[in-house]
Residue, then its C-alpha position, 0 to 999 in steps of 0.5 A: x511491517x518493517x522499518x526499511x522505508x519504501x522509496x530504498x533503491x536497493x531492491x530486498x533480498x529473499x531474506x528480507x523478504x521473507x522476514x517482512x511477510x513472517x511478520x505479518x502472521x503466523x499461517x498463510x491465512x493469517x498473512x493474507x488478512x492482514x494484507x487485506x486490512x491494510x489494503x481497506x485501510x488505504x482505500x479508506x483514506x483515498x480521497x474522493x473525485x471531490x477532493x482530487x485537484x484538478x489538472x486541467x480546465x474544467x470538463x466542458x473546456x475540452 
């Protein structure tokens, strides 16, 4: 989408902005299922309650 990384603490103009989301189609249509794919796409790559690390004791410990 663009190559500004996400952690700039500079926050993006109305230009900048509005570049990044014509990049990412011609109609609005367009634009909306791309950020729809995008957003399948990081839920796919969630990891499940299995493979999360735990933070505290176990559930029965309270």
């Amino acid at each position: 989408m663009t190559d500004r990384p996400d952690d700039t603490a500079t926050p993006r103009d109305a230009d900048e902005l509005a570049g990044a989301v014509s990049d990412l189609g011609d109609t609005d249509t367009d634009r909306l299922e791309a950020v729809r794919e995008h957003n399948d796409s990081l839920e796919e790559r969630l990891p499940s309650d299995d493979e999360l690390p735990r933070t505290h004791g176990s559930p029965e410990q309270g």
